[in-house]
C-alpha positions in Angstrom: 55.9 183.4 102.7 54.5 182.7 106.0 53.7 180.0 108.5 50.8 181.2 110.3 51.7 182.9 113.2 49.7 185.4 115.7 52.0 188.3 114.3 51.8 189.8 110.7 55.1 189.3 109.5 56.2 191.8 106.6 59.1 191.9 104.3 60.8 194.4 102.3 63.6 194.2 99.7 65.0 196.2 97.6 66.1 197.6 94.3 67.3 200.8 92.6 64.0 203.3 91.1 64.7 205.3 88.6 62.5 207.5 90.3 65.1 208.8 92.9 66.2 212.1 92.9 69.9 213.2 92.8 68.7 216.0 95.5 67.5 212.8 97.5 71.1 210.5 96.9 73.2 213.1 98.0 71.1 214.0 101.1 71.0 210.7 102.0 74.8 210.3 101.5 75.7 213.5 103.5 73.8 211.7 106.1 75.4 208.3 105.8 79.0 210.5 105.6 77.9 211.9 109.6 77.1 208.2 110.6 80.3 207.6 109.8 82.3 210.2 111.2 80.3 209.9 114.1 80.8 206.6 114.9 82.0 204.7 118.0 86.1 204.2 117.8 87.5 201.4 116.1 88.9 200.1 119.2 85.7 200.2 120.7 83.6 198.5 117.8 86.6 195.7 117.8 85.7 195.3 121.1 82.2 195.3 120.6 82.4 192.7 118.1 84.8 190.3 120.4 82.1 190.3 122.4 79.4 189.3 120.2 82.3 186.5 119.3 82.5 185.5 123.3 78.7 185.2 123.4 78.1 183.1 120.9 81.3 180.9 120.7 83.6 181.0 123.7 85.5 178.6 123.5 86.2 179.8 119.9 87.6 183.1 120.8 91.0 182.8 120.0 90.2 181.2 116.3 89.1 185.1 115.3 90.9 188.2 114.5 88.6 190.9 114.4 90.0 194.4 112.4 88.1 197.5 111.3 88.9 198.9 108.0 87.7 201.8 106.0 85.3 202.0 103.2 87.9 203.1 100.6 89.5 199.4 101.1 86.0 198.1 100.4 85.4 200.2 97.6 83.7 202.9 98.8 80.6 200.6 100.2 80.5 199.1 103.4 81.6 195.7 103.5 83.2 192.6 105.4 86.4 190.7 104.3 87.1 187.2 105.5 90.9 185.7 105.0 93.2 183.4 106.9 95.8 184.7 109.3 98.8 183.6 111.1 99.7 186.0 114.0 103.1 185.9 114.3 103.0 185.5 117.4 100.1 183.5 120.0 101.0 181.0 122.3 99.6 178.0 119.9 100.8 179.4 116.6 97.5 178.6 115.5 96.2 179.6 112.2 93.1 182.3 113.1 90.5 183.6 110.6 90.6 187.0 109.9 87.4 189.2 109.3 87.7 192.7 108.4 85.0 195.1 108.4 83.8 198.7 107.9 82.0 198.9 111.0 81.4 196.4 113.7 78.1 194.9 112.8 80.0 194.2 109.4 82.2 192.1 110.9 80.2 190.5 112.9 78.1 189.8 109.9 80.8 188.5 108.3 81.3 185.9 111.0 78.3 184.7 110.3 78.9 184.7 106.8 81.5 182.0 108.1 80.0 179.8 110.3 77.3 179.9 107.9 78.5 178.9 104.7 82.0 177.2 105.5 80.5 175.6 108.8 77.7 174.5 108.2 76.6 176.3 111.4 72.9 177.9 111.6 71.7 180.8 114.0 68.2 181.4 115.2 66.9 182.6 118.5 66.7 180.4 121.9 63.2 180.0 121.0 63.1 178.7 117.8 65.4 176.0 118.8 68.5 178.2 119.0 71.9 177.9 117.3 73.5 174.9 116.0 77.0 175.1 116.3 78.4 171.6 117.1 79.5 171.4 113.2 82.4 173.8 114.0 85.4 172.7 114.2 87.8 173.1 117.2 90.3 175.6 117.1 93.2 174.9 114.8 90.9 173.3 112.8 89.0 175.9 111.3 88.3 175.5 107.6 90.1 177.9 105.7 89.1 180.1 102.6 90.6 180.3 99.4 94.1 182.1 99.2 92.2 185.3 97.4 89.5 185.5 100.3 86.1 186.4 100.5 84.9 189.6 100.0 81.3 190.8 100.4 79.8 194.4 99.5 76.8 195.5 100.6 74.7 195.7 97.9 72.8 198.8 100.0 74.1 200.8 103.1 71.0 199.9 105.6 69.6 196.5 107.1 66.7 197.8 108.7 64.7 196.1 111.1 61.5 196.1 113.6 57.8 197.8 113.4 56.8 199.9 115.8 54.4 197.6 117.3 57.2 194.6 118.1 58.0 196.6 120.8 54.5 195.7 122.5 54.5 192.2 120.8 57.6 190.8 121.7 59.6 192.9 123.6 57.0 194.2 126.2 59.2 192.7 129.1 62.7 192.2 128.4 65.5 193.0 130.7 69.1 193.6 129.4 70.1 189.8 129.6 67.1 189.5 126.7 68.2 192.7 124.9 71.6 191.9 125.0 71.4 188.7 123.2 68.6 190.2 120.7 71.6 193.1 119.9 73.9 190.0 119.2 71.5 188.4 116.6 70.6 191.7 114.9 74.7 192.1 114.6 74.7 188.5 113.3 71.9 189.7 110.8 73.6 192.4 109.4 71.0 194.8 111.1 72.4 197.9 111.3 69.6 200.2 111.5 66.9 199.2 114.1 64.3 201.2 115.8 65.3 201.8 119.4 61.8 203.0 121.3 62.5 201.5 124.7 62.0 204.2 127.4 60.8 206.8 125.7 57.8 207.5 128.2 60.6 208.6 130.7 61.3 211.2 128.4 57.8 212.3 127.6 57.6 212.3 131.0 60.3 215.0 131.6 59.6 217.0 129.0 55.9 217.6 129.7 56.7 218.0 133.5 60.0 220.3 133.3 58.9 222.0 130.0 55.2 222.3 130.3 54.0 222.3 133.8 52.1 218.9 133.7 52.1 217.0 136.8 53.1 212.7 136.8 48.9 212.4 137.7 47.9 214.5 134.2 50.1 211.9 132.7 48.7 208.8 134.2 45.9 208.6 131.5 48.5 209.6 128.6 50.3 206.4 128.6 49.0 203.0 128.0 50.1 200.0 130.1 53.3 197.7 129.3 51.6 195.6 126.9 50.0 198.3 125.1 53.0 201.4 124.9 53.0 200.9 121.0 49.8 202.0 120.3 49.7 204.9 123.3 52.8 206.3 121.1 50.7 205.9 118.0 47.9 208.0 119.4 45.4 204.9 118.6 44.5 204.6 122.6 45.3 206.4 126.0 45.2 204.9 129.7 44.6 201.3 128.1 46.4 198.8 130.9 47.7 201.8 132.9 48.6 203.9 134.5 52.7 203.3 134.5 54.2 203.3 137.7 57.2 205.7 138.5 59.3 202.6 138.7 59.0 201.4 134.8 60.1 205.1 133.5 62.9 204.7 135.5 64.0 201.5 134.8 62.9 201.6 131.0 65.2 204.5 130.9 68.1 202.9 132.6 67.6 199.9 129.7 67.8 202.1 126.8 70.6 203.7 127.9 72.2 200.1 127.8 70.6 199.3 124.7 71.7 202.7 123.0 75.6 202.2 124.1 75.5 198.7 122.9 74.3 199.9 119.4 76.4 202.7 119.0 79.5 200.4 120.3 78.6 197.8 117.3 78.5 200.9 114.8 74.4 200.8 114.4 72.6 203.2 113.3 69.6 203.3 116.0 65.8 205.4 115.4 64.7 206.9 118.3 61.4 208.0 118.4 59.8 211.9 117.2 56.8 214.4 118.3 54.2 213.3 116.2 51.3 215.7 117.9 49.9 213.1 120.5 49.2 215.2 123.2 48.1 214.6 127.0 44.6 215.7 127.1 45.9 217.9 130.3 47.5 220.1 127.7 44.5 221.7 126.7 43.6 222.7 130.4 47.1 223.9 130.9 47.3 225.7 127.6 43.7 226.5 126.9 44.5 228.3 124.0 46.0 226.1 122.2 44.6 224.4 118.8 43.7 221.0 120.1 41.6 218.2 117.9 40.2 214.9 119.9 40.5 212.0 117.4 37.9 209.6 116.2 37.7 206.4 117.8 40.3 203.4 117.5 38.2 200.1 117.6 36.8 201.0 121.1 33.3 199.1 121.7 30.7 201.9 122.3 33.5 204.8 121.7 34.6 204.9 124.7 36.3 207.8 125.6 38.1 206.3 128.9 40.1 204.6 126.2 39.4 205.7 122.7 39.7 209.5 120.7 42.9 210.8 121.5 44.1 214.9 121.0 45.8 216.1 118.3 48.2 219.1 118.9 47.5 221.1 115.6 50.5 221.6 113.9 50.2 225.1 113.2 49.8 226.1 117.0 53.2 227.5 118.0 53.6 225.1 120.8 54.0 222.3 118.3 57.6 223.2 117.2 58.1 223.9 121.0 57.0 220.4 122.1 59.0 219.0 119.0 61.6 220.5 120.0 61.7 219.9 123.8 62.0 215.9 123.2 64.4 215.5 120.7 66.9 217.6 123.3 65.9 215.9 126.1 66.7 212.6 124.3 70.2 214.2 123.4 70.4 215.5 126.9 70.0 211.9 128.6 71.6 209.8 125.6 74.5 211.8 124.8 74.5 211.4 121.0 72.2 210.3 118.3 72.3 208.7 114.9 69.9 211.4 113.2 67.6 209.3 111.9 64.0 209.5 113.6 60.8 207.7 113.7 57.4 209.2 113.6 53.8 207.9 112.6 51.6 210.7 112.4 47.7 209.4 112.1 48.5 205.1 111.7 45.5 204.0 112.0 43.7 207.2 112.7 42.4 209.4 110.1 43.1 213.3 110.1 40.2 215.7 111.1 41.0 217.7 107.5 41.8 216.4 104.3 42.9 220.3 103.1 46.5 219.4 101.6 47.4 222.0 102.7 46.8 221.0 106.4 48.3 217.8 105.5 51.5 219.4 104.1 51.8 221.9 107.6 51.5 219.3 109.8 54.6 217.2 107.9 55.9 220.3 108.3 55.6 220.7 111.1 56.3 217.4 112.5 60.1 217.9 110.6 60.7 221.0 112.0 60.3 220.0 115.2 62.6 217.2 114.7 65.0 219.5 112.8 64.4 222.3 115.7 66.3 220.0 117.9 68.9 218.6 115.5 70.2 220.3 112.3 70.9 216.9 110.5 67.5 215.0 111.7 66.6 212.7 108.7 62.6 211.3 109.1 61.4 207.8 108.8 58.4 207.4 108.4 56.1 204.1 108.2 54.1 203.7 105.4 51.5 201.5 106.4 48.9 204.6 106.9 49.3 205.0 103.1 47.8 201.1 102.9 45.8 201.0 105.8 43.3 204.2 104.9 41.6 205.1 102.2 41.9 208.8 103.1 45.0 208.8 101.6 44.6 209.8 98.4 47.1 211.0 96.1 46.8 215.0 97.0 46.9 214.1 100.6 49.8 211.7 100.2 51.8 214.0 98.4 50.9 216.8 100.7 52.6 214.7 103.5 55.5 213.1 101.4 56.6 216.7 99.7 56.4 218.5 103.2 60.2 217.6 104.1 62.8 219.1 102.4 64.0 216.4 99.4 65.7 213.3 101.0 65.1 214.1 104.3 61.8 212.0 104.7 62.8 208.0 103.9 59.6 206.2 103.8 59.2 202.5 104.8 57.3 200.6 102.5 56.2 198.0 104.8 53.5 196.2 103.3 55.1 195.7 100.3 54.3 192.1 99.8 51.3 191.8 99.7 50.1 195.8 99.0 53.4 197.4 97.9 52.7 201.6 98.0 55.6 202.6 95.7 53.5 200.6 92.3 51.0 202.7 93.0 51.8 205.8 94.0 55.1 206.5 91.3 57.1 205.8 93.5 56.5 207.7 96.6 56.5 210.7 94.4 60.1 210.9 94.2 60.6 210.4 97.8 63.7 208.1 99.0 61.9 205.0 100.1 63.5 201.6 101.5 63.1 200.4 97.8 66.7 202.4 97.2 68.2 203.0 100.6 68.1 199.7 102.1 66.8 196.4 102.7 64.8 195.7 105.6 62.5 193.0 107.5 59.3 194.8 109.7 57.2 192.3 111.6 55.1 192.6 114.4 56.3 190.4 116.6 59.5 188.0 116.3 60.3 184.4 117.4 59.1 182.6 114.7 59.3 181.0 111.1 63.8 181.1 111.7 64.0 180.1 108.4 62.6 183.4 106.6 64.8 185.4 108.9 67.9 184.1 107.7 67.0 184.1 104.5 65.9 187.7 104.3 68.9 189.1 106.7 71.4 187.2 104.5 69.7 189.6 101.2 71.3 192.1 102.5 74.5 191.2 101.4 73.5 189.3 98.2 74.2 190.7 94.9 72.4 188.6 92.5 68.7 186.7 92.6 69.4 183.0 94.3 68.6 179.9 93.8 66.3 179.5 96.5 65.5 176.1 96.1 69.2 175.5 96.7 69.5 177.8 99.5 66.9 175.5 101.5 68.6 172.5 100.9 71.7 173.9 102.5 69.4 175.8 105.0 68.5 172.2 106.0 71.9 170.6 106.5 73.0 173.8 108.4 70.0 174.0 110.7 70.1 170.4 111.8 74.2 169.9 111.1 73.5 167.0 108.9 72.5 166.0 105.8 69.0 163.9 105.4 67.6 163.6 102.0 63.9 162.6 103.6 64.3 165.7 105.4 65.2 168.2 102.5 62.4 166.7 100.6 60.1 167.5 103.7 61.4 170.9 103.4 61.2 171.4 99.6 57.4 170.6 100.2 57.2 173.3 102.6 58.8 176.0 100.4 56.6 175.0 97.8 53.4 175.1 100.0 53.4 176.7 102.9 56.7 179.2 102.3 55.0 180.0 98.9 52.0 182.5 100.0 51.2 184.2 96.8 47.1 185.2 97.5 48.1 188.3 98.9 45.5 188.2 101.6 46.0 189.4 104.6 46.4 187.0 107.4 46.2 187.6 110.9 45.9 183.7 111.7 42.1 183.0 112.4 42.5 179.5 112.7 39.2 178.5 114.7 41.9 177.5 117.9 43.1 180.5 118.3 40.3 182.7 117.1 37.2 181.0 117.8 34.0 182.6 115.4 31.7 184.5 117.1 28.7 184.4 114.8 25.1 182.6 114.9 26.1 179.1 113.6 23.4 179.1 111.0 25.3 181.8 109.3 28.0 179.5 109.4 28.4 178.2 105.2 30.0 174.7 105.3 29.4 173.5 102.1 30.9 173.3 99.1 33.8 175.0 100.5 35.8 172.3 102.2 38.9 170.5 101.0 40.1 167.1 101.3 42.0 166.6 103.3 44.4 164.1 102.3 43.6 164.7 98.3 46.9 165.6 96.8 45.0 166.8 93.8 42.8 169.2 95.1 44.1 172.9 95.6 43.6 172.4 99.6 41.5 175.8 100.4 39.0 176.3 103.0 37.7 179.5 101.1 36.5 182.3 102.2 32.7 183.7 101.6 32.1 186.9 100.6 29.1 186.8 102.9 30.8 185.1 105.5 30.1 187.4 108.7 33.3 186.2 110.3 37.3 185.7 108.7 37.2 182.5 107.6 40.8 180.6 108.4 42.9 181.2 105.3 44.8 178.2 103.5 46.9 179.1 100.5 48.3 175.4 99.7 47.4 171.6 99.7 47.1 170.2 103.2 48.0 166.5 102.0 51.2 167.7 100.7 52.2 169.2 103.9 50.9 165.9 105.9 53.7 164.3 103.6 56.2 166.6 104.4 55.1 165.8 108.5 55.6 162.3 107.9 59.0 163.0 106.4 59.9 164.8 109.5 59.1 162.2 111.7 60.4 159.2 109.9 63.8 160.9 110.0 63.0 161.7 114.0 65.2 158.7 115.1 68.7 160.8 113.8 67.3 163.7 114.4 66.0 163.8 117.6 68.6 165.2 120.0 68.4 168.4 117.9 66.4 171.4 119.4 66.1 173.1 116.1 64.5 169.9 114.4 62.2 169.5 117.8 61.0 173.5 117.4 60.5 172.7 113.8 58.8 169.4 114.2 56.5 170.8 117.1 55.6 173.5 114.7 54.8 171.5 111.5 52.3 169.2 113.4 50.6 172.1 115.1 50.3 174.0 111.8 48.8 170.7 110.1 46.5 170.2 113.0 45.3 173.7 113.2 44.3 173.4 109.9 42.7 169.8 110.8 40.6 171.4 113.7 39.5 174.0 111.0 38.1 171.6 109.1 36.9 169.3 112.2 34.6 172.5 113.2 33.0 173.1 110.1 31.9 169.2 110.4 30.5 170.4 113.8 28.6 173.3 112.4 27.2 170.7 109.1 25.8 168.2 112.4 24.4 171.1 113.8 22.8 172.0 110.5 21.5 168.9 109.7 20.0 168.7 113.4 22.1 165.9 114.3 22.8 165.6 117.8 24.6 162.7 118.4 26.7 163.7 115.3 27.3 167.3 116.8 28.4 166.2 120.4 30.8 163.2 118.9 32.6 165.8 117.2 33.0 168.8 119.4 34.5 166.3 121.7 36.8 165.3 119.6 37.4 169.3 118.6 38.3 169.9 122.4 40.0 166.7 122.8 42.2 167.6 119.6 43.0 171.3 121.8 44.0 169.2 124.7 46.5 167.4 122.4 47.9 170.4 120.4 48.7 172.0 124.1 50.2 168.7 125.3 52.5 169.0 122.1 53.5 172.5 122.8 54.4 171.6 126.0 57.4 169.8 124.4 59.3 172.9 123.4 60.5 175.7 125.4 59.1 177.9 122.2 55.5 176.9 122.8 54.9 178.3 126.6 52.8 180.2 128.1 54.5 180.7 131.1 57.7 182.7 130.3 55.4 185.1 128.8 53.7 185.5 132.1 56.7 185.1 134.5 58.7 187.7 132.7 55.9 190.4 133.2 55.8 189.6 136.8 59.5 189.8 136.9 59.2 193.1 136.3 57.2 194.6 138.9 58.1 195.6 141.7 55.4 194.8 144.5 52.8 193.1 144.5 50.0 195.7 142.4 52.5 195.9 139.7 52.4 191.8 139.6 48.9 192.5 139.1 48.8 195.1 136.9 51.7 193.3 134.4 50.2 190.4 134.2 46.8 191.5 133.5 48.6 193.5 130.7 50.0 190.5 129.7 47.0 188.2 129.4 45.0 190.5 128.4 47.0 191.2 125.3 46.9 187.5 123.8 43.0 187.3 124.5 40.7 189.7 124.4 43.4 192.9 123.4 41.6 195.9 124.3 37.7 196.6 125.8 34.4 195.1 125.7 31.0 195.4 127.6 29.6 192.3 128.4 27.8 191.5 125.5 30.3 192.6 123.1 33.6 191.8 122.8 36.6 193.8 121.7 36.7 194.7 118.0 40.9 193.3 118.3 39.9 190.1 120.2 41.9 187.4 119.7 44.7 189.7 117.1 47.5 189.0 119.6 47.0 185.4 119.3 49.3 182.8 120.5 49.7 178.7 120.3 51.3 178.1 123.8 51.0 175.4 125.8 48.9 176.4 128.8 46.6 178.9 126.6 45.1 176.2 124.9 44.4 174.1 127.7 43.0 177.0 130.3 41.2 179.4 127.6 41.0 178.1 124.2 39.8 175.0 124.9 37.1 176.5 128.4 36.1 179.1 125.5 35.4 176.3 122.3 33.4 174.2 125.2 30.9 177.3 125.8 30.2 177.6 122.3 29.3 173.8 121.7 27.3 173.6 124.9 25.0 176.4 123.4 25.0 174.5 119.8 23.9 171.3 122.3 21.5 173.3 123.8 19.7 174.8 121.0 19.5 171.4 118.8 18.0 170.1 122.0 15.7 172.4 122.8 14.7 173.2 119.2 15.4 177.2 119.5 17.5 179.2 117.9 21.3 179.5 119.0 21.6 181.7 122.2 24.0 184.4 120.5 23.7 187.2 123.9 24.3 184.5 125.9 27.2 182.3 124.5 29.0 186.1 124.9 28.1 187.0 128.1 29.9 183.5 129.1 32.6 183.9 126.9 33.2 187.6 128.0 32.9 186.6 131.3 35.4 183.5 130.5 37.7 186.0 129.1 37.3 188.5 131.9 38.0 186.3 134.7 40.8 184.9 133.2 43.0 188.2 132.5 42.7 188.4 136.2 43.5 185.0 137.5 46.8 184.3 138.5 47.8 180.9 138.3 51.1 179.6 137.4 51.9 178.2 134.3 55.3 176.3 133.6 58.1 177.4 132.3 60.1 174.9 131.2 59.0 172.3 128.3 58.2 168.7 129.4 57.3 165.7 127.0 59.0 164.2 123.9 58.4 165.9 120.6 58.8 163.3 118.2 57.2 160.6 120.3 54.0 163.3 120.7 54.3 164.4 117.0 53.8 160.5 116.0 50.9 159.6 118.5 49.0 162.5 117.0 49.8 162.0 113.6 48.3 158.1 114.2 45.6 159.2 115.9 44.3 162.1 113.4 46.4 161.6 110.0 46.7 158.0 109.9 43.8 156.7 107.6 44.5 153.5 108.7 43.2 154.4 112.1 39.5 153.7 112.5 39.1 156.5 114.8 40.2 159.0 112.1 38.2 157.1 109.6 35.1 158.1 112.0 36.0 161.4 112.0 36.4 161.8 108.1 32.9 160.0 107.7 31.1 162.4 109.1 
């Protein structure tokens, strides 16, 4: 169920296995049992939770009494209780709603529960349109619930939430004002367990200097830069976008300490981060004797070893358990306190130099130890996309790795599990607790997106029996846009029924010809055969892919026509809707995804003209390709969500002179286009995989980089030689280079009118009555 975004977005839910161990349940409920006891007071997560309540709804404040409660009045699970209350005394005697909770994320879930469900109110971040609350009530008014209450279990004791890539994706350059609100939604969410990685290079930082005699320059090729810190901690590059100035540690450091305090003052259960056996290459100069391995290389053009091939601490070497060690105290040193549950992603994406099990199992081992060295009651978690993503994996080595932990100490993520779920295939995890049985969970690689299949997921983790999901939309409807249209729940019972209903299992990474323009000899190009109609609503509406395509071909999984009709649905209820920020997001997002799909199809009619030698054909309709990009970034424009800009500014914001500008906002480019190296005839093996539809992207690279490849197509037809491959990437390199280190300004605010843009461009390329669409279609 996706709409196609740049991010891969993966979901998780989950049942009881059979499969489980009774060793694992009660190591996993000794753990919970420390949460608990170790949790912020219950004046403080009241207080916590008040001011979630002050965020969101100010002038709602005094309509909510917040109260913790234990477990035992919930049954022995955690759980939130929602009732009405008349304080006996408050200066307006008016009636309140009570919610009780077990921790404070519990009760602030169960606010939302509220607003939610007896409001009519919807929640979503600022970017997707935000939060619709002008269907609440004043105060005194409050709907009230029935006299017996409402009382709501969860159904498993973790909400888990994040990959460790978001961290790069989305939150590369948040400040605490961003943070802040972010640790309000998870709260609203019922996330109580997400991975908390910012800063963690300050503490690699002091452990390697104060513990291992490494100075801050043998460090400055360890890190990566601010956009790339994910896949430095992954060991997958080193010095990429770097080196880190002093001034990021230390304010990085200052953040998670506010992020941390937050957490633990809502009752969350926050991940830090582990020693995984990424090393500094200065370590094996310092320590010569120690058993170091470089790594293969991580989609590096030509293997290059400025970036690629990272070193591998062997986990037998003593100073493993050392290093191990070293950081998990230092992180207890400068935090104060810890949940006990730890992160680590030994080899994603990188393949181990052995394939012994036995190697296998005493680096698990080891990595545990380490963890365990420096807390008695550490508890792994573990990823398990390198189970999906390598075939090295095979069941001796997997089980090497998962059976290396003592029993119920190693939790597994099963993070791919809807579209390659690990646990069918491998029994289970071999008996290994896995987030099939402890917890419910939503892992994406970057956020801000598709609203709808957040709330839907988050609000599984309180939900007992299978629902009605077609139901669920229609209400999803009238509480996202605070009124009931039936034109407008049809338009969305088309979408879960197309576009919400991804069922191929490929695996998408949004190569919509836009956004990820093919870089391939045309004439390899197949067009035929292949193509739907467009407006057809009997066909199946696929643009298949070729096996012996040499390039991804744009996926489609449902009937464009039927999602046209659902766009025209939208915008014949624009009138009554209009005023509404979540319908514009949503309506600016419909007609982009129908006219990506429409440029798709628009481009494959350029490559058939240049196939057929037609020039005037070929030039007609590359200009209307590039005029169409000029219109898609003039209808991003209209929503705050769609910008370039804020993406940019916020880097810059960051830095503290003017080098750091620089350096962050090359980071920051660099990631949404080209991602990480090339020469000048090849480009990087991740370009375009950070992909983004924003208003100002389209216009100054997409559209500069579509024009280069259809002068070349011009230039060959008229020349009668074969398509300049070399030299349509040296100018698209170049393109590409140049613009990473440009620095003009982009806007950060939206201008424009959705719904007038939406229906000028559904005239002008939908509207079959339109004989400039006609000309199109007829080619």
């Amino acid at each position: 169920m996706k709409l196609l975004f740049p991010a891969i977005f993966i979901l998780f839910l989950f049942t009881t296995p059979s499969s489980i161990t009774g060793a694992s349940i009660d190591t996993v409920s000794r753990l919970i049992h420390i949460q608990d006891r170790e949790r912020a007071p219950l004046s403080v997560q009241e207080a916590a939770a008040r001011g979630v309540l002050r965020r969101l709804l100010p002038s709602h404040s005094s309509g909510f009494h917040f109260r913790i409660v234990s477990k035992k009045q919930c049954g022995g699970e955690y759980c939130f209780m929602i009732k009405n209350h008349r304080p006996s005394f408050t200066t307006s005697g008016d009636p309140q709603i009570l919610i009780e909770g077990t921790t404070a994320v519990d009760i602030v879930a169960g606010l939302h529960w509220y607003l939610k469900h007896l409001c009519g109110s919807h929640i979503s971040w600022d970017k997707t349109g935000g939060s619709q609350l002008f269907s609440l009530p004043d105060v005194g008014f409050l709907p009230q619930v029935h006299h017996a209450g409402v009382s709501v279990q969860r159904p498993v004791p973790w909400s888990y939430y994040q990959n460790a890539v978001t961290s790069s994706y989305s939150f590369a350059w948040w400040g605490w004002e961003r943070w802040e609100k972010e640790i309000d939604w998870m709260a609203l969410h019922g996330v109580n367990l997400p991975l908390a990685f910012t800063g963690q290079e300050a503490i690699w930082q002091k452990v390697f200097q104060e513990k291992f005699n490494m100075s801050i320059s043998d460090l400055d090729d360890f890190f990566g830069g601010p956009a790339f810190l994910a896949w430095s901690r992954m060991g997958n590059l080193h010095g990429w976008g770097g080196p880190l100035p002093q001034s990021w540690f230390d304010q990085q450091l200052i953040l998670q300490k506010k992020i941390l305090a937050r957490m633990y003052e809502l009752g969350m259960t926050p991940v830090l981060p582990a020693f995984s056996g990424n090393v500094p290459a200065a370590l094996k100069y310092i320590f010569p004797s120690a058993k170091i391995t470089r790594l293969g290389n991580w989609f590096s053009v030509k293997n290059d070893l400025k970036w690629c091939c990272t070193y591998l601490l062997d986990a037998t070497d003593s100073l493993f358990n050392e290093i191990g060690k070293a950081f998990i105290e230092k992180q207890l040193q400068e935090y104060g306190r810890t949940s006990h549950i730890y992160n680590c992603d030994t080899f994603d994406e990188n393949t181990p130099p052995i394939d012994d099990p036995e190697y296998i199992s005493s680096l698990g081992a080891a990595i545990f130890k380490g963890m365990q060295s420096g807390d008695d009651d550490a508890v792994w978690l573990m990823q398990g996309w390198l189970f999906s993503y390598d075939p090295f994996w095979r069941p001796p080595q997997m089980k090497a790795l998962l059976h290396s932990v003592p029993v119920g100490k190693l939790v597994v993520l099963d993070l791919f599990a809807e579209v390659k779920p690990i646990w069918v295939t491998s029994e289970q995890f071999y008996g290994v607790p896995y987030i099939w049985k402890v917890g419910v969970g939503m892992s994406m690689e970057g956020i801000e997106q598709n609203p709808i299949v957040y709330d839907l997921m988050s609000e599984m983790a309180f939900q007992h029996k299978k629902i009605d999901v077609k139901a669920w939309v229609d209400m999803y409807t009238t509480r996202r846009y605070g009124q009931t249209l039936p034109l407008i729940q049809e338009g969305w019972n088309v979408l879960y029924h197309t576009i919400y209903n991804c069922t191929d299992g490929a695996y998408d990474k949004n190569r919509d010809v836009i956004v990820a323009f093919p870089d391939v000899d045309p004439s390899l190009i197949s067009v035929h055969n292949e193509q739907s109609n467009h407006y057809d609503k009997s066909d199946s509406g696929t643009i298949i892919k070729a096996i012996t395509d040499p390039f991804d071909r744009p996926h489609l999984w449902y009937s464009t026509s039927d999602v046209i009709y659902a766009l025209e649905l939208f915008i014949t209820s624009g009138d009554e809707l209009s005023r509404c920020n979540t319908y514009r997001y949503d309506l600016v997002d419909l007609t982009r995804q129908v006219l990506a799909k429409y440029a798709n199809e628009l481009f494959f009619k350029v490559i058939e003209a240049y196939k057929s030698h037609n020039v005037h054909g070929m030039t007609l309709l590359s200009q209307r390709f590039l005029g169409l990009v000029e219109d898609l970034d003039t209808l991003l424009a209209c929503h705050d969500g769609f910008l370039l800009g804020p993406w940019l500014e916020s880097a810059k914001q960051l830095a503290q002179n003017e080098e750091q500008e620089r350096q962050f906002e090359w980071n920051a480019r660099t990631q949404i286009t080209m991602w990480f190296d090339n020469t000048k005839e090849e480009a990087s093996l991740l370009r375009d995989y950070g992909n983004k539809y924003w208003s100002g992207l389209l216009h100054d690279y997409y559209g500069p980089r579509a024009a280069i490849y259809f002068k070349h197509l011009r230039e060959s037809l008229q020349s009668g030689e074969d398509f300049k491959l070399i030299e349509w990437r040296r100018e698209w390199i170049k393109l590409t280079n140049k613009w990473q280190n440009r620095r003009n300004i982009f806007p950060v605010e939206s201008r424009g009118d959705a719904l007038n843009t939406s229906r000028w461009l559904f005239n002008k390329y939908l509207n079959l009555s339109n004989p400039e669409t006609k000309l199109i279609l007829d080619y």
